[in-house]
FIVEX-831355 format. One record per atom (N, C-alpha, C): residue in three letters; residue number from 0; x, y, z. Coordinates in Angstrom, 2 decimals. Each point is the difference from the previous one (the first is absolute). Example, Ala and Ser with C-alpha at 12.3 -4.5 7.8 and 13.67 -1.06 7.14 Angstrom:
FIVEX-831355
<pt><res>ALA</res><n>0</n><x>13.19</x><y>-5.69</y><z>7.80</z></pt>
<pt><res>ALA</res><n>0</n><x>-0.89</x><y>1.19</y><z>0.00</z></pt>
<pt><res>ALA</res><n>0</n><x>0.90</x><y>1.20</y><z>0.00</z></pt>
<pt><res>SER</res><n>1</n><x>-0.35</x><y>1.05</y><z>-0.72</z></pt>
<pt><res>SER</res><n>1</n><x>0.82</x><y>1.19</y><z>0.06</z></pt>
<pt><res>SER</res><n>1</n><x>-0.77</x><y>1.09</y><z>0.73</z></pt>
//
This chain:
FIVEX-831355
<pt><res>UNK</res><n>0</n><x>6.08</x><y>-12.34</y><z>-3.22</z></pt>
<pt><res>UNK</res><n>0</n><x>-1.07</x><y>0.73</y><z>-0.62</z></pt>
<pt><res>UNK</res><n>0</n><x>0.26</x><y>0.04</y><z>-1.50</z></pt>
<pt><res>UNK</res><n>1</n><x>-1.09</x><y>-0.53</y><z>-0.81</z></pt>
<pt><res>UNK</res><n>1</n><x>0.32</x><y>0.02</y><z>-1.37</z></pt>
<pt><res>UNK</res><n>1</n><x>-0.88</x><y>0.69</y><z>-0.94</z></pt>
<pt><res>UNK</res><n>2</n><x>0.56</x><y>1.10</y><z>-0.48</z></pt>
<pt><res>UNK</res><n>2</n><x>-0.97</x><y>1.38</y><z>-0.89</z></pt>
<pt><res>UNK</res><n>2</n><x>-0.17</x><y>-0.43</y><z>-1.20</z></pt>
<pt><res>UNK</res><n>3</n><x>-0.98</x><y>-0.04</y><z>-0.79</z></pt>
<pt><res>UNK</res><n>3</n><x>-0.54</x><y>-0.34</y><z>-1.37</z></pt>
<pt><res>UNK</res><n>3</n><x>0.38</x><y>0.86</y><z>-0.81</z></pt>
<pt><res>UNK</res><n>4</n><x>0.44</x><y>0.49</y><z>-1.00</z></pt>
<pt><res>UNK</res><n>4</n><x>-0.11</x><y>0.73</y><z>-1.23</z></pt>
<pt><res>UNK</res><n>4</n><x>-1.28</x><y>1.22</y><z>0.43</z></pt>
<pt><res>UNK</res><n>5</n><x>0.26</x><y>1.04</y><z>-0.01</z></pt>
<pt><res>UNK</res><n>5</n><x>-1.73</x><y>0.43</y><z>-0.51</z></pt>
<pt><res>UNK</res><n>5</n><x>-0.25</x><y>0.95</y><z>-0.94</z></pt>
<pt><res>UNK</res><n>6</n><x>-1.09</x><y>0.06</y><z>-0.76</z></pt>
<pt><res>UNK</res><n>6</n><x>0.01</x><y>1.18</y><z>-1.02</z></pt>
<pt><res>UNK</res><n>6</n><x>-0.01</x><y>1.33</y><z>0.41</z></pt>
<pt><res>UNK</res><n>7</n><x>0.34</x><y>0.73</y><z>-0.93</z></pt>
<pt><res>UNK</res><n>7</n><x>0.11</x><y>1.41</y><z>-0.60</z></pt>
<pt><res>UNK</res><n>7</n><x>1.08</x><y>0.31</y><z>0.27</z></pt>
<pt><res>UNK</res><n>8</n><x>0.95</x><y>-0.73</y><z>-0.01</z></pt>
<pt><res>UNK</res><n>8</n><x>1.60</x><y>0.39</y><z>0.76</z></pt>
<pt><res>UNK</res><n>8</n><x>0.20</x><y>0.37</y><z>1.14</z></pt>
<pt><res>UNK</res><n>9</n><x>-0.83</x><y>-0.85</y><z>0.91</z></pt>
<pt><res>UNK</res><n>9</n><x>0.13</x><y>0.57</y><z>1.29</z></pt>
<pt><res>UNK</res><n>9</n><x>1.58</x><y>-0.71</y><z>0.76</z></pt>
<pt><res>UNK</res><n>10</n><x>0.53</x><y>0.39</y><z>1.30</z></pt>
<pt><res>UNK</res><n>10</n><x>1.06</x><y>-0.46</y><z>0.31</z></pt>
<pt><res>UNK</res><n>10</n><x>-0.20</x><y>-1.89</y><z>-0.12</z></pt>
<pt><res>UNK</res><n>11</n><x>0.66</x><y>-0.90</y><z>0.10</z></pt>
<pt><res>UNK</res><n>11</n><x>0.13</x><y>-1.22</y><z>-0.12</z></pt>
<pt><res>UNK</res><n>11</n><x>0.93</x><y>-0.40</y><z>1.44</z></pt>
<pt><res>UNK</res><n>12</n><x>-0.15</x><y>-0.56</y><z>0.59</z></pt>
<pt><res>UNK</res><n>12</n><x>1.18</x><y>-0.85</y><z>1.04</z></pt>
<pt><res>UNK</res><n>12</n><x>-0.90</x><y>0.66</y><z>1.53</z></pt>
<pt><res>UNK</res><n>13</n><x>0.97</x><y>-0.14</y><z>1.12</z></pt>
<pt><res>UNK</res><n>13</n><x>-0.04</x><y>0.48</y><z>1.12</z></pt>
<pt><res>UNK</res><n>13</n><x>-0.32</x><y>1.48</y><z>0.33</z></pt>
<pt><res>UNK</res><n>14</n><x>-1.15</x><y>0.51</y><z>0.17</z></pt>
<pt><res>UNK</res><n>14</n><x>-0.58</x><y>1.40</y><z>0.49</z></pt>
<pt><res>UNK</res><n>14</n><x>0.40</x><y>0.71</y><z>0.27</z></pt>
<pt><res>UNK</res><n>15</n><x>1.15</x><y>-0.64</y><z>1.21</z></pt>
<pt><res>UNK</res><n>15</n><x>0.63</x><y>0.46</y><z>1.19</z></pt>
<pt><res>UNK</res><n>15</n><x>0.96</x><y>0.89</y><z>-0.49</z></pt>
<pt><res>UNK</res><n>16</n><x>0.36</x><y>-0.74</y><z>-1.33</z></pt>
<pt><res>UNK</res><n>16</n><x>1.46</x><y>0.97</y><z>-0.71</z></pt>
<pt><res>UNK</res><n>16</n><x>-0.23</x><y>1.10</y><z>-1.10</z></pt>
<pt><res>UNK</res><n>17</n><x>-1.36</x><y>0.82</y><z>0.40</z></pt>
<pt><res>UNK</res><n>17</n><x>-0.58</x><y>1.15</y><z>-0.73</z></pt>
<pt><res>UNK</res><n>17</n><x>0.42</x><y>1.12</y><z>1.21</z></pt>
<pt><res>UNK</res><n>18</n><x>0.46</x><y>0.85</y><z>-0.28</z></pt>
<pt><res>UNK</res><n>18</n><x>0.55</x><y>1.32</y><z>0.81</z></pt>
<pt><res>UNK</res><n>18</n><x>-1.32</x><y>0.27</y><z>0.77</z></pt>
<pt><res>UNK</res><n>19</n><x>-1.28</x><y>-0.17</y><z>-1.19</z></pt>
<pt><res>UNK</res><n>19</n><x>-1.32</x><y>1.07</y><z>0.77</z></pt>
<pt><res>UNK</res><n>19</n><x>-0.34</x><y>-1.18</y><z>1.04</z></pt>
<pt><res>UNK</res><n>20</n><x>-0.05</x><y>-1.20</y><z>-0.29</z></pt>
<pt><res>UNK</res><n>20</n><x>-0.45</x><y>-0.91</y><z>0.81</z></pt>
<pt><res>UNK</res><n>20</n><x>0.67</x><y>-0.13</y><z>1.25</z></pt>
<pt><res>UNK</res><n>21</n><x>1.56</x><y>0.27</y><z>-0.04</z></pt>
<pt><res>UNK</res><n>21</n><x>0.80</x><y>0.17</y><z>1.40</z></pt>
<pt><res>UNK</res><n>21</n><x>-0.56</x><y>0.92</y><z>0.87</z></pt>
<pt><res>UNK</res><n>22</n><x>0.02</x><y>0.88</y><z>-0.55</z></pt>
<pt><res>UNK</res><n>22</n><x>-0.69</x><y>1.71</y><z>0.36</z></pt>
<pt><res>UNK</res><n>22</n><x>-1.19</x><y>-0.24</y><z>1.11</z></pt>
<pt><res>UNK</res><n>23</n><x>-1.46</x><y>-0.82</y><z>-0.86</z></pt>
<pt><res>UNK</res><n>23</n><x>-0.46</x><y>-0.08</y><z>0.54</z></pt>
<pt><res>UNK</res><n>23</n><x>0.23</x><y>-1.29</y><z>1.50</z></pt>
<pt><res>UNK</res><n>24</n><x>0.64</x><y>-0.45</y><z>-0.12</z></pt>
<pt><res>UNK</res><n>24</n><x>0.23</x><y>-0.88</y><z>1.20</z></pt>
<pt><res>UNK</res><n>24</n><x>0.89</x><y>0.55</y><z>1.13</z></pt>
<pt><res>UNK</res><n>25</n><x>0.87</x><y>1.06</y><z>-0.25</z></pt>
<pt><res>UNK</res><n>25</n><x>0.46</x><y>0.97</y><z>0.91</z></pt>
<pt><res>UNK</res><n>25</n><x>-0.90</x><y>1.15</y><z>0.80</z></pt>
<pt><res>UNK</res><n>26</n><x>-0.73</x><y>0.26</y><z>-1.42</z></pt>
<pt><res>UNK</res><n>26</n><x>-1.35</x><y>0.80</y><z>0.72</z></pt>
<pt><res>UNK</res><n>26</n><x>-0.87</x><y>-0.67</y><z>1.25</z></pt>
<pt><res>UNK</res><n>27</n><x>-0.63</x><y>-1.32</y><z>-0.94</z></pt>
<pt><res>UNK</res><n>27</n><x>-0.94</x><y>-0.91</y><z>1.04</z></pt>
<pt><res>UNK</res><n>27</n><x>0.31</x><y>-0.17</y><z>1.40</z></pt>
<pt><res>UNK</res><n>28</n><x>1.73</x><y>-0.30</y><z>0.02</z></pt>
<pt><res>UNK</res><n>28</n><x>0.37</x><y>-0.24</y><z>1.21</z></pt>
<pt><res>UNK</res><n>28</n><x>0.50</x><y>1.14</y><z>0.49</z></pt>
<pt><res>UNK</res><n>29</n><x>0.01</x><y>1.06</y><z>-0.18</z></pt>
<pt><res>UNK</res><n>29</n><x>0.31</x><y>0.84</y><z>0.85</z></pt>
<pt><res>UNK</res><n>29</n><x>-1.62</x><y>0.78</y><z>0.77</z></pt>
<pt><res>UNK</res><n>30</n><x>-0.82</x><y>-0.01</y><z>-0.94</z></pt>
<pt><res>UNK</res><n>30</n><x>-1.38</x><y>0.71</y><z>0.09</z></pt>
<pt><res>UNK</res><n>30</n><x>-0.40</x><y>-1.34</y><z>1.26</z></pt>
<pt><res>UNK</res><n>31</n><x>0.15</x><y>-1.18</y><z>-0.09</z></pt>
<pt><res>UNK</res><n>31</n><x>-0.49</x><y>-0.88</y><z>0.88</z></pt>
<pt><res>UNK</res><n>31</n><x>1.02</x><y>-0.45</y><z>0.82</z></pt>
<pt><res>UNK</res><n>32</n><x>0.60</x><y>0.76</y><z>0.26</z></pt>
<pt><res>UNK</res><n>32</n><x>1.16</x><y>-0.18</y><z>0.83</z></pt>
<pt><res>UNK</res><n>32</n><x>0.77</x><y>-2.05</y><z>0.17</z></pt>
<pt><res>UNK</res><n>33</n><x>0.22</x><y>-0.23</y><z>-1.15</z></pt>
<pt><res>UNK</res><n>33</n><x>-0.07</x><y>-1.37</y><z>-0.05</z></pt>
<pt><res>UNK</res><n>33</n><x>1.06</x><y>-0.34</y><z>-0.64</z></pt>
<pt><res>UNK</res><n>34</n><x>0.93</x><y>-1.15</y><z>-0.16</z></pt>
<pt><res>UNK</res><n>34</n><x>1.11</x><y>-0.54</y><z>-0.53</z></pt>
<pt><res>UNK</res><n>34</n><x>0.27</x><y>-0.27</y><z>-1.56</z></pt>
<pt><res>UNK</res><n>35</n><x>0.66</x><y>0.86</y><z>-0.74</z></pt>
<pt><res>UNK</res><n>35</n><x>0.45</x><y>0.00</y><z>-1.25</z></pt>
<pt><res>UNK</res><n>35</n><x>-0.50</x><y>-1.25</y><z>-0.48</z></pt>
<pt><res>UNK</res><n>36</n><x>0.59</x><y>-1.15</y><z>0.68</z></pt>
<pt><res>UNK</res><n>36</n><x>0.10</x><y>-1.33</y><z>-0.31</z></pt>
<pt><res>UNK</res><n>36</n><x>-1.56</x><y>-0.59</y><z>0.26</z></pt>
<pt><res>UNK</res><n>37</n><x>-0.38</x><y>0.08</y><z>1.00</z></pt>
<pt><res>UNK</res><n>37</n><x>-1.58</x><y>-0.27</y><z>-0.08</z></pt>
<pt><res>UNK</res><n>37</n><x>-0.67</x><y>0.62</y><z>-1.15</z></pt>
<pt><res>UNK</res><n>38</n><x>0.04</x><y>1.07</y><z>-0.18</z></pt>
<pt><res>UNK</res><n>38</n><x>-0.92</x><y>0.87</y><z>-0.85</z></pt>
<pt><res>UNK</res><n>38</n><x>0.60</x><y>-1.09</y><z>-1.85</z></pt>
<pt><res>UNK</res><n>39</n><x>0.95</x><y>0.27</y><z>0.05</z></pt>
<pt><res>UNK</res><n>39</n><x>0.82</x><y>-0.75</y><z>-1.18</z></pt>
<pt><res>UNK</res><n>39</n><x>-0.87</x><y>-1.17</y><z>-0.53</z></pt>
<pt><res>UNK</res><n>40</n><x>-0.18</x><y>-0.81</y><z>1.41</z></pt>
<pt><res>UNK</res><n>40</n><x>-0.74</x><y>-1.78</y><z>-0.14</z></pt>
<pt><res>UNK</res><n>40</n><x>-1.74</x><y>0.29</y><z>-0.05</z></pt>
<pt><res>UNK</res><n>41</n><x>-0.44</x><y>1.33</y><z>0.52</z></pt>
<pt><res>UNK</res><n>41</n><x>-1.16</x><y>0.36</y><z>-0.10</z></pt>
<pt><res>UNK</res><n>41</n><x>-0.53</x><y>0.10</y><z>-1.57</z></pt>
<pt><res>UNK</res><n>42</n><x>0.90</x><y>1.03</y><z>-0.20</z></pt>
<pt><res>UNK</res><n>42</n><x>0.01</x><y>0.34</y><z>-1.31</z></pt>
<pt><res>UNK</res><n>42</n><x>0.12</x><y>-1.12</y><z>-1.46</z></pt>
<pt><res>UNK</res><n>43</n><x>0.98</x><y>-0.53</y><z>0.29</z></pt>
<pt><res>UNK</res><n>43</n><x>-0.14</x><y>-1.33</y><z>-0.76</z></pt>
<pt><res>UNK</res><n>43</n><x>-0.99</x><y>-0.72</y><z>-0.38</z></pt>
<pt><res>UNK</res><n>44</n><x>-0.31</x><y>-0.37</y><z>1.02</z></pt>
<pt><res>UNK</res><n>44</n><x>-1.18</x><y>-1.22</y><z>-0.03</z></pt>
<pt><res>UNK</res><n>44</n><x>-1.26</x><y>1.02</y><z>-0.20</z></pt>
<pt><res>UNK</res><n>45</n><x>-0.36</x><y>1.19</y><z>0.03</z></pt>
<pt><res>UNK</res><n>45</n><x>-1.05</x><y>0.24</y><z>-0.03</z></pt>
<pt><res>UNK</res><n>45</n><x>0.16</x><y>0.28</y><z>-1.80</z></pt>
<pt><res>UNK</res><n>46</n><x>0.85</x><y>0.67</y><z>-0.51</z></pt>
<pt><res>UNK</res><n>46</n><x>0.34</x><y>0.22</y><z>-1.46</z></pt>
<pt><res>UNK</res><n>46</n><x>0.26</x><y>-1.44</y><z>-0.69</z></pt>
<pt><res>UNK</res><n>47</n><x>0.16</x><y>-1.05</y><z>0.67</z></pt>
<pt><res>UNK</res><n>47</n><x>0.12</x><y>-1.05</y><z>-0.89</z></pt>
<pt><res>UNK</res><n>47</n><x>-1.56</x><y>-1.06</y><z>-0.20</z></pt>
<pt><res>UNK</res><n>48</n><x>-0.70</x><y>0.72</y><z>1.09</z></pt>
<pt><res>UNK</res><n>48</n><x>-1.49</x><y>-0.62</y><z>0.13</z></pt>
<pt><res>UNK</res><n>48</n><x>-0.78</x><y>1.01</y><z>-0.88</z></pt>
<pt><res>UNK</res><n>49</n><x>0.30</x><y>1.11</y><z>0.29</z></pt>
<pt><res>UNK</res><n>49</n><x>-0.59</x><y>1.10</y><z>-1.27</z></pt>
<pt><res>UNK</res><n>49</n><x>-0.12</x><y>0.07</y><z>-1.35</z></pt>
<pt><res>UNK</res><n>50</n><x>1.83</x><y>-0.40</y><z>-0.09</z></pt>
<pt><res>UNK</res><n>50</n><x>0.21</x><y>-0.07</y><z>-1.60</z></pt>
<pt><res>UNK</res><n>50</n><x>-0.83</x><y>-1.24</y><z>-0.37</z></pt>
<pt><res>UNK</res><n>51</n><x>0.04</x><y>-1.50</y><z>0.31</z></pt>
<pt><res>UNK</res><n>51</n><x>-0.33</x><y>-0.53</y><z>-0.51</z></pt>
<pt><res>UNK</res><n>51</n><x>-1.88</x><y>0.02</y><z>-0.13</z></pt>
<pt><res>UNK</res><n>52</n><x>-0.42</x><y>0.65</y><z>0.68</z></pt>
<pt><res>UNK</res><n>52</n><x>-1.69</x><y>0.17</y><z>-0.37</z></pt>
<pt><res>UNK</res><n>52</n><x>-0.09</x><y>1.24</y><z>-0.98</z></pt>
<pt><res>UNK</res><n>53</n><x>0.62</x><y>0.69</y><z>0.20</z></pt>
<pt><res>UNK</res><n>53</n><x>0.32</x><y>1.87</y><z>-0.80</z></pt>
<pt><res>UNK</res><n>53</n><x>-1.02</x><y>-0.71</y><z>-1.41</z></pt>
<pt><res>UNK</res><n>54</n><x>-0.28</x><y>1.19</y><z>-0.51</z></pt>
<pt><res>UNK</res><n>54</n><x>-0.50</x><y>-0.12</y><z>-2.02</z></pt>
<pt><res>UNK</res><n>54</n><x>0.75</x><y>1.57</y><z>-0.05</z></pt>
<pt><res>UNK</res><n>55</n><x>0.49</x><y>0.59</y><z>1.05</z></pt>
<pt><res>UNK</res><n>55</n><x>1.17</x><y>1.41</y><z>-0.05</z></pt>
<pt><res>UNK</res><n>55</n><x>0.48</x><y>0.63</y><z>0.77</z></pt>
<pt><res>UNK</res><n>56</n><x>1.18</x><y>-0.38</y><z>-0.73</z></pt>
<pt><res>UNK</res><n>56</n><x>0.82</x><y>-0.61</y><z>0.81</z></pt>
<pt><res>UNK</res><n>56</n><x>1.02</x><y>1.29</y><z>0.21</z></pt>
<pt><res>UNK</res><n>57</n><x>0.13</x><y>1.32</y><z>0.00</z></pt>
<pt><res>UNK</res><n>57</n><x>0.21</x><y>1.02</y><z>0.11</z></pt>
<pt><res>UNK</res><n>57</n><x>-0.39</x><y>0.63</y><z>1.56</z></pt>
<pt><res>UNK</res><n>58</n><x>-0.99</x><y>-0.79</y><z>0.50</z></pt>
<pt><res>UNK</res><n>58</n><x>-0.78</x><y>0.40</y><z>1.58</z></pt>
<pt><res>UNK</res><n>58</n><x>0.53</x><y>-0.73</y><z>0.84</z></pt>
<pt><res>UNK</res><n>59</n><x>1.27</x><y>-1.44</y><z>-0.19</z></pt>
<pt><res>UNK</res><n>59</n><x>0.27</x><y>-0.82</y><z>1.00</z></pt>
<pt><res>UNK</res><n>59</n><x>0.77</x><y>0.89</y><z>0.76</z></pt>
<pt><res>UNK</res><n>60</n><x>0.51</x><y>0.57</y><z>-0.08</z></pt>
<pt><res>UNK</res><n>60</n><x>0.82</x><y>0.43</y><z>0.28</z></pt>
<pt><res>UNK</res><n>60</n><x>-0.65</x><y>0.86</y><z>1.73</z></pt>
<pt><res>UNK</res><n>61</n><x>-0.86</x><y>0.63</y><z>-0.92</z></pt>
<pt><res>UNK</res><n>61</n><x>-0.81</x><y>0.85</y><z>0.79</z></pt>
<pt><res>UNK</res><n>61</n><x>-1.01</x><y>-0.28</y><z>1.06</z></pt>
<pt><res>UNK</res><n>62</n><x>-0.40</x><y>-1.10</y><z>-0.21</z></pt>
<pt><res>UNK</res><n>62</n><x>-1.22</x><y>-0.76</y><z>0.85</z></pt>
<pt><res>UNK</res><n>62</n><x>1.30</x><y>-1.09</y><z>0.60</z></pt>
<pt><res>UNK</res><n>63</n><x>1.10</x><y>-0.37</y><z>-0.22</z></pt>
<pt><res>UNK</res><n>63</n><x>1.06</x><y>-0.63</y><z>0.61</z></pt>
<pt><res>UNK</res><n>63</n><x>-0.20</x><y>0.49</y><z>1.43</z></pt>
<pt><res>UNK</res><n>64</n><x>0.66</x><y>1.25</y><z>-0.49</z></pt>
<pt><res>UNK</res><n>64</n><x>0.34</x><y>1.35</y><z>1.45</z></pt>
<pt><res>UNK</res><n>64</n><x>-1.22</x><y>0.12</y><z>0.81</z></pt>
<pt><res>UNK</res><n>65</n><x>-1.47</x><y>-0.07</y><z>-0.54</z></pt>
<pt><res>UNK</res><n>65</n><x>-1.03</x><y>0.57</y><z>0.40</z></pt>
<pt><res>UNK</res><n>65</n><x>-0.06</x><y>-1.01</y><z>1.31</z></pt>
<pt><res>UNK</res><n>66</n><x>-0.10</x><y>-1.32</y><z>-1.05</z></pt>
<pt><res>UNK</res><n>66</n><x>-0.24</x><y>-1.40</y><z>1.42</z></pt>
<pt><res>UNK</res><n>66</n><x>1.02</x><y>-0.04</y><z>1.07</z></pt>
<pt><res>UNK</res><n>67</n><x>1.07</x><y>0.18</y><z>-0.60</z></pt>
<pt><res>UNK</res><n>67</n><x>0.77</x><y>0.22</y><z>1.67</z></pt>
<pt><res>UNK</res><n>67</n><x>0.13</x><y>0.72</y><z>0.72</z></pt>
<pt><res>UNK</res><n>68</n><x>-0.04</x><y>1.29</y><z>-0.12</z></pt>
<pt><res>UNK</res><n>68</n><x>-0.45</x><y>1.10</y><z>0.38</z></pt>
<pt><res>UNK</res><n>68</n><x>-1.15</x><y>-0.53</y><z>1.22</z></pt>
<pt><res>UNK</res><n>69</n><x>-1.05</x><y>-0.62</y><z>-0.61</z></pt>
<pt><res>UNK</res><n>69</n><x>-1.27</x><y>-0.01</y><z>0.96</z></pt>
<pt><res>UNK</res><n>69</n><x>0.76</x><y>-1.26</y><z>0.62</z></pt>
<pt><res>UNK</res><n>70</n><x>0.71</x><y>-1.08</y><z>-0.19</z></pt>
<pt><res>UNK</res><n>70</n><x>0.22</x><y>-0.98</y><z>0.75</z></pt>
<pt><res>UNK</res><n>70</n><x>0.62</x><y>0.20</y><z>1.12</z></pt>
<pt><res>UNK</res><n>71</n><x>1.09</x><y>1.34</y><z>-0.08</z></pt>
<pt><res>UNK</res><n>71</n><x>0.84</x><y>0.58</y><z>1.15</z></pt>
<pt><res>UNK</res><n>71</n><x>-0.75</x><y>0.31</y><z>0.97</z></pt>
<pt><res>UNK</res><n>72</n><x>-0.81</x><y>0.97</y><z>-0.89</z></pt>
<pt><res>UNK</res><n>72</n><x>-1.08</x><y>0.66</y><z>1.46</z></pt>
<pt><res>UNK</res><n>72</n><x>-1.00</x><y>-0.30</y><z>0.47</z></pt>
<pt><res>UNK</res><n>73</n><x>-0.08</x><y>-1.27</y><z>-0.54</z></pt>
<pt><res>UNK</res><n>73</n><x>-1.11</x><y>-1.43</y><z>0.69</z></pt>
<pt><res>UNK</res><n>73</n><x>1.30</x><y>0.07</y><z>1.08</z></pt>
<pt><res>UNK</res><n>74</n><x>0.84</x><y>-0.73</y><z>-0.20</z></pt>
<pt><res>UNK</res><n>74</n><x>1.08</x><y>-0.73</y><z>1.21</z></pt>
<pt><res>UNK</res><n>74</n><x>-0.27</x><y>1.06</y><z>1.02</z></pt>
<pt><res>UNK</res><n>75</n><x>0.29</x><y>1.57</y><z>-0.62</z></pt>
<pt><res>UNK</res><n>75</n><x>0.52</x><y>0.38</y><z>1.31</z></pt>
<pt><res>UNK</res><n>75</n><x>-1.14</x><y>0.38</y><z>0.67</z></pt>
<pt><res>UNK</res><n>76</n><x>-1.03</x><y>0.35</y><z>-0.74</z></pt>
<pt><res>UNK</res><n>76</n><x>-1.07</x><y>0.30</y><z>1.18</z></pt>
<pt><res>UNK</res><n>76</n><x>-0.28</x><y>-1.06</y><z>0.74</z></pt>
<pt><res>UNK</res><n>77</n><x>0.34</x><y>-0.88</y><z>-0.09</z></pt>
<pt><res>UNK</res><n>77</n><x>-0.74</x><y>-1.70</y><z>0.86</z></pt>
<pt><res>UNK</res><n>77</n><x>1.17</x><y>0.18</y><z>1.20</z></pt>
<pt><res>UNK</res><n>78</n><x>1.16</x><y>0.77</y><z>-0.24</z></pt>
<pt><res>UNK</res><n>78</n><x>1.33</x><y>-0.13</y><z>0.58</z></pt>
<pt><res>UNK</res><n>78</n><x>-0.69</x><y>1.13</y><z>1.08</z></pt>
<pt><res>UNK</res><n>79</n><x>-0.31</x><y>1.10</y><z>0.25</z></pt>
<pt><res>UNK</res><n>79</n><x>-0.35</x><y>0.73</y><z>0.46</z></pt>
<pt><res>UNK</res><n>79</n><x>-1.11</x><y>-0.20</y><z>0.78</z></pt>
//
């Protein structure tokens, strides 16, 4: 996964290694009863498809969490 520069001094590199961004992936998977590590690869790819369409880029973060969030509880209701 390769992160671009972005303006206003926002973090630069891997997401994953922001405290709040861990946070929320401990949350996700515990609220969706789902695997650190899944939620982790969820999270990724949905923040790296985000960032790169973003014009602000302050919300990836947030609409990151939002999409997997709903992707979990797509799975599990189909699971049920």
């Amino acid at each position: 996964m390769k992160h671009e520069p972005v303006p206003d001094g926002l973090p630069v590199g891997d997401p994953l290694n922001d405290p709040g961004v861990r946070k929320i992936v401990v949350d996700i998977a515990k609220a969706t009863q789902s695997e650190e590590d899944t939620v982790r690869v969820l999270f990724a790819d949905a923040y790296e498809t985000l960032n790169r369409e973003a014009r602000i880029f302050g919300f990836v973060p947030l609409l990151a969490a939002k999409r997997v969030r709903r992707i979990l509880l797509e799975r599990a209701s189909r699971v049920h």
